[in-house]
Structure formats: structure tokens, C-alpha cells
KEFI-370742 format. One record per residue (C-alpha): residue in three letters; residue number from 1; x, y, z. Coordinates in pm, 1 decimal, always signed. Each point is the difference from the previous one (the first is absolute). Layout:
REM KEFI-370742
residu:ALA	num:NUM	X:X	Y:Y	Z:Z
...
This chain:
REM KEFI-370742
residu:UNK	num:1	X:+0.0	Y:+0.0	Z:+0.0
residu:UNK	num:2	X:+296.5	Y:+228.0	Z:+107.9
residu:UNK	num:3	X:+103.6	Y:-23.3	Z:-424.4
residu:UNK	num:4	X:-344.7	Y:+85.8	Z:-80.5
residu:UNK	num:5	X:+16.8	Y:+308.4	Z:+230.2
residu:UNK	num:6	X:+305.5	Y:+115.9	Z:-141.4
residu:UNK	num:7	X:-54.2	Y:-33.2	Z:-344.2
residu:UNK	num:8	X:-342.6	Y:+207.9	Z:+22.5
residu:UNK	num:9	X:+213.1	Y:+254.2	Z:+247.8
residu:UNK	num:10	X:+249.0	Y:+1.2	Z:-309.9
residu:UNK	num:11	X:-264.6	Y:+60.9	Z:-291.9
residu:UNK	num:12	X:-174.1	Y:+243.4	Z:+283.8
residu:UNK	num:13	X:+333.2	Y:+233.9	Z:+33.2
residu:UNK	num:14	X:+81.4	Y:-23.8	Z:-388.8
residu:UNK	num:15	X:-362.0	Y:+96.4	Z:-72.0
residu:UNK	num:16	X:+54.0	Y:+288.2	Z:+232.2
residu:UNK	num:17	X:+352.4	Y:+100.4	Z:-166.8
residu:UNK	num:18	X:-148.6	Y:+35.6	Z:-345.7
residu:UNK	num:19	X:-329.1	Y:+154.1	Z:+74.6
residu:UNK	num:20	X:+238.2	Y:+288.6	Z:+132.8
residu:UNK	num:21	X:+212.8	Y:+9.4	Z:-242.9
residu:UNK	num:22	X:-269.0	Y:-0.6	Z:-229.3
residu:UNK	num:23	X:-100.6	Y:+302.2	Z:+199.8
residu:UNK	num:24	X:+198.4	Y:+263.7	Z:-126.5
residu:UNK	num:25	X:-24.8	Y:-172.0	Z:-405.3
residu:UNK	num:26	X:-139.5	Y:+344.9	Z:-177.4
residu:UNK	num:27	X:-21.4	Y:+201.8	Z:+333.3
residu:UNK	num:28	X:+108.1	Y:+340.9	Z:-244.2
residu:UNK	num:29	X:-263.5	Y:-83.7	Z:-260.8
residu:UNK	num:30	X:-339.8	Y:+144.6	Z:+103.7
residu:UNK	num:31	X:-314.7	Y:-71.3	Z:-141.5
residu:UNK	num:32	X:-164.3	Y:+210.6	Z:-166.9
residu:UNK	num:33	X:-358.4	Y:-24.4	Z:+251.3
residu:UNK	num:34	X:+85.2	Y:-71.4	Z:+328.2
residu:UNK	num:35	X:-321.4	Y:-228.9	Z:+59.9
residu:UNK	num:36	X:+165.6	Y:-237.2	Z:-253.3
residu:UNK	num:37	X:+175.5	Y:-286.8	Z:+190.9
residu:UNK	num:38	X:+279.1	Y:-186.3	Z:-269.4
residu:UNK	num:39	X:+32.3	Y:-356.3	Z:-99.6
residu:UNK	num:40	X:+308.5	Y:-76.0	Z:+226.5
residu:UNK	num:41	X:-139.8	Y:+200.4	Z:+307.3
residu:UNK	num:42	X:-334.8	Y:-202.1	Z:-74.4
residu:UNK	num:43	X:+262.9	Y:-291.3	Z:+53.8
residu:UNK	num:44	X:+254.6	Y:+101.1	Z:+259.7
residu:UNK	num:45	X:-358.8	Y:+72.9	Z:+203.6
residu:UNK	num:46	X:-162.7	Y:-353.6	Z:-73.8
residu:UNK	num:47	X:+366.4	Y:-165.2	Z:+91.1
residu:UNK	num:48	X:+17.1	Y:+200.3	Z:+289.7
residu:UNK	num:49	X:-302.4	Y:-105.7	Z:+119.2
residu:UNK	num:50	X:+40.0	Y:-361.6	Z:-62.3
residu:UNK	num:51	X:+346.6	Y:+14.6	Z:+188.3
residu:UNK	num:52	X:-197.0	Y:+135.2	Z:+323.9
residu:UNK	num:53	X:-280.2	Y:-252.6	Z:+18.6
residu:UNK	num:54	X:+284.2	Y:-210.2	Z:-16.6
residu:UNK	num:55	X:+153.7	Y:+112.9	Z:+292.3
residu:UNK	num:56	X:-316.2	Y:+27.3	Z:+184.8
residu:UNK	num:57	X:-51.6	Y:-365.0	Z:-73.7
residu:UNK	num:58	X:+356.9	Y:-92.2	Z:+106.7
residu:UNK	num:59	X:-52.7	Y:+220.9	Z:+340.1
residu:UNK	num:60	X:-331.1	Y:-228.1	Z:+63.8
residu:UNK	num:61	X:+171.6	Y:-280.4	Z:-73.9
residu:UNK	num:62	X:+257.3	Y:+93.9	Z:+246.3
residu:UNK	num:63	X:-257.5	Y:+126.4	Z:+243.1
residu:UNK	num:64	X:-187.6	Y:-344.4	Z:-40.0
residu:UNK	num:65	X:+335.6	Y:-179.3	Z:+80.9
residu:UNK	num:66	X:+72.1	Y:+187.3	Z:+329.1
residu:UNK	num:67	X:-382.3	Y:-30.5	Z:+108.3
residu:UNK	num:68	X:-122.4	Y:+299.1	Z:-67.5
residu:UNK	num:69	X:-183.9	Y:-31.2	Z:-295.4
residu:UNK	num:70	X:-300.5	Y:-190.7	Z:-104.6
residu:UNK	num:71	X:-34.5	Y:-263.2	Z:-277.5
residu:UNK	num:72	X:-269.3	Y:+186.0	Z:-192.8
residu:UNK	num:73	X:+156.9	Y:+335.4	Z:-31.0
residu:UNK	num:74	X:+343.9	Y:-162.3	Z:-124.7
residu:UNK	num:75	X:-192.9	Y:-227.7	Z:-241.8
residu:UNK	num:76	X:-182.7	Y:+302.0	Z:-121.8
residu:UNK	num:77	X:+315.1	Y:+219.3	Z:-21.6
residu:UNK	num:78	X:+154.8	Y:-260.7	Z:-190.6
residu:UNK	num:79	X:-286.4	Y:-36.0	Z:-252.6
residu:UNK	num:80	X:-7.2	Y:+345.1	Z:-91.5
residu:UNK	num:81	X:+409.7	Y:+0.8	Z:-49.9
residu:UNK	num:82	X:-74.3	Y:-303.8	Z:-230.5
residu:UNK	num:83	X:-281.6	Y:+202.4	Z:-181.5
residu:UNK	num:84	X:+213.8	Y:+296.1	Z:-26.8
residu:UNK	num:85	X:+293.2	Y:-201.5	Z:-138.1
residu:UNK	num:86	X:-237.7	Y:-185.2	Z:-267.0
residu:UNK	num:87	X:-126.3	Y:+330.1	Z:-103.9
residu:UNK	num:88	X:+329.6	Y:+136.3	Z:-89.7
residu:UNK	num:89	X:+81.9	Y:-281.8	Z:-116.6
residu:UNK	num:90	X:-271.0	Y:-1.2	Z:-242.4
residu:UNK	num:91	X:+6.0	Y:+383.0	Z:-93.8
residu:UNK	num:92	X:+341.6	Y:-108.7	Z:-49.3
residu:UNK	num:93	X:-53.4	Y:-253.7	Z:-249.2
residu:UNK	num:94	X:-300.8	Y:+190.7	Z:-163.1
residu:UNK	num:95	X:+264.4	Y:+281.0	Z:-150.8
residu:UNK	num:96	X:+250.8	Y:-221.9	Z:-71.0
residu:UNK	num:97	X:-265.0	Y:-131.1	Z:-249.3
residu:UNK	num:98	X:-92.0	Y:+329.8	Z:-108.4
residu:UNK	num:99	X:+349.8	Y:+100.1	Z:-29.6
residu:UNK	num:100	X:+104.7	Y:-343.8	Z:-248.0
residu:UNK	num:101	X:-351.7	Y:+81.2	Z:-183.3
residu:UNK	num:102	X:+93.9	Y:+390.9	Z:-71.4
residu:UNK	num:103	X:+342.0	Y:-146.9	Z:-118.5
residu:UNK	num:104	X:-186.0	Y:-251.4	Z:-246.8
residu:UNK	num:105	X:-159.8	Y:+272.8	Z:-154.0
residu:UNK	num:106	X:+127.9	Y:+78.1	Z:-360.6
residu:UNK	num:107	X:+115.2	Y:+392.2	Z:-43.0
């Protein structure tokens, strides 16, 4: 289990490391309405957020191991960590394809 632990602590902290230094990617461009939210802050945002239901998951889990935690609120954290990682995983996949159709298209 200890592996386990440390391998998601790992991903965890690299997840962390890029979302900030994806951070300052075009911090000197501005758009041109500020209401408009870009396509990589749309990301960094959605990757952000998966990375701290993780760790809210991972502090249950840890809460649940020291006995301070119930069974139902770690199971439930967990779910909707594994819903949030399926969903990027998805919207992942999802452009991808749109990206390999676009470059299928004749000019």
C-alpha cells in the first residue's frame, strides 16, 4: 500500500509542478474581453481542481486510517476523484480526436 501511496503522492506533486508552471504560459498576452477565460486556463483550472479532490481524498483516506474518518465520506471522496479523473480523461481524449480529425482535413 505504502508504493501505492507514493506513486499517487508522486503524480500528485508533478501535477502540482506543471499546473504552475503552466501558470505563468502567456501571463503578458491579454485578452482582448476580460470575461473571456482561454483554452489552457479552462485547463490549468479543471487540472487544478482534479489535483485537490485528490488530495482531499488522500487526507480522508489518511483520516480513515488514524480513526478519524468515516467509511462513507472516504468512499465518497474517492468516487468523485475517480469521476473527476475520468472526466479529464475523457475531455482529454475527445480533442485529441478533434485535433487528428482537423489534421485529416484536406487544405
Amino acid at each position: 500500500m505504502s508504493i501505492t501511496f507514493n506513486a499517487a503522492t508522486s503524480a500528485y506533486g508533478q501535477a502540482q509542478k506543471l499546473i504552475s508552471n503552466t501558470g505563468n504560459v502567456g501571463a503578458d498576452i491579454k485578452p482582448a474581453d476580460e470575461s473571456k477565460v482561454g483554452f489552457a486556463d479552462m485547463v490549468a483550472q479543471n487540472v487544478q481542481g482534479v489535483v485537490e479532490l485528490g488530495q482531499v481524498s488522500d487526507q480522508a483516506s489518511l483520516d480513515l486510517v488514524n480513526g478519524n474518518a468515516n467509511i462513507v465520506d472516504v468512499v465518497t471522496a474517492i468516487a468523485e476523484t475517480e469521476i473527476a479523473i475520468e472526466s479529464m480523461v475523457t475531455i482529454r481524449d475527445r480533442v485529441i480526436k478533434a485535433y487528428e480529425e482537423i489534421m485529416r482535413m484536406p487544405i
